[in-house]
C-alpha positions in Angstrom: 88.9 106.6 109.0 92.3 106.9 106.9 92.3 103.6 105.2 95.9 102.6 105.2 98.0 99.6 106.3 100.5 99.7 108.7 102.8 97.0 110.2 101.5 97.7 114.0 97.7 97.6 112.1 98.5 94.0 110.5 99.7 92.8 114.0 96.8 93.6 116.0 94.4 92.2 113.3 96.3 89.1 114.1 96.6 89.1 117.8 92.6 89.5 117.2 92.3 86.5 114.9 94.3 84.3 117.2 92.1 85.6 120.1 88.9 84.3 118.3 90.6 81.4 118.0 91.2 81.2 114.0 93.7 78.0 113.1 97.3 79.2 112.0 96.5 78.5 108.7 93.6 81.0 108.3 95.8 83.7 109.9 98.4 83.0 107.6 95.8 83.1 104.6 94.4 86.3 105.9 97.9 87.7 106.6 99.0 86.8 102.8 96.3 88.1 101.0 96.5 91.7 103.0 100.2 91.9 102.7 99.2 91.2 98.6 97.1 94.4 99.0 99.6 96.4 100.9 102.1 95.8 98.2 99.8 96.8 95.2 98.6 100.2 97.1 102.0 101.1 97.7 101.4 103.2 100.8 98.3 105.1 99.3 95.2 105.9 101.0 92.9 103.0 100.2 89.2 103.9 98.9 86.6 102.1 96.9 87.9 103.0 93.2 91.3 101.6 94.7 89.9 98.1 95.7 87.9 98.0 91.9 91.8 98.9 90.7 92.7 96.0 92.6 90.3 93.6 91.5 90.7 94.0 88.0 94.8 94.2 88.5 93.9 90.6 90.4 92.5 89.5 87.3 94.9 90.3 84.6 97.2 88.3 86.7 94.5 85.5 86.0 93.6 85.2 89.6 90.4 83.5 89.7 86.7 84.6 91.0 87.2 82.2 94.0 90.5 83.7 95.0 89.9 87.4 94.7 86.7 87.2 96.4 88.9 85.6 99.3 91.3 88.6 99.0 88.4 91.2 99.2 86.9 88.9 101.8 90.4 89.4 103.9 90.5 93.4 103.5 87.2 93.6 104.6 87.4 91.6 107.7 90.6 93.8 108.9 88.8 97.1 107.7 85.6 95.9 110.2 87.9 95.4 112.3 90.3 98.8 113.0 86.5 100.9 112.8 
């Protein structure tokens, strides 16, 4: 599977989440922290040695453990998803 983001991608995922009947704020949450991703990959392909990039771009920014983990826990949740 070509791991990329698209706009049509991100609005399915959250016709999905509303369908398993998330609350508005967990969409929202889930929606934020992919749309955090989508900005830092910049329209490249996303693989492993991307996400580690991620993480450790996540923590200069002094993001904490808790809140990355909830990031990664977001883009793997729409990645189980579109397969």
């Amino acid at each position: 599977m070509n791991r990329t983001i698209t706009d049509e991608m991100l609005q399915k995922y959250e016709n999905y989440l509303y369908e398993q009947e998330k609350s508005k704020a967990t969409i929202q949450k889930y929606l934020s922290d992919l749309q955090k991703l989508v900005a830092f990959v910049d329209g490249r392909e996303i693989t492993k040695s991307l996400v580690i990039e991620y993480k450790e771009h996540l923590i200069e920014k002094g993001y904490k453990t808790r809140s990355i983990n909830s990031f990664l826990v977001a883009a793997n949740g729409f990645f189980g998803f579109m397969e």
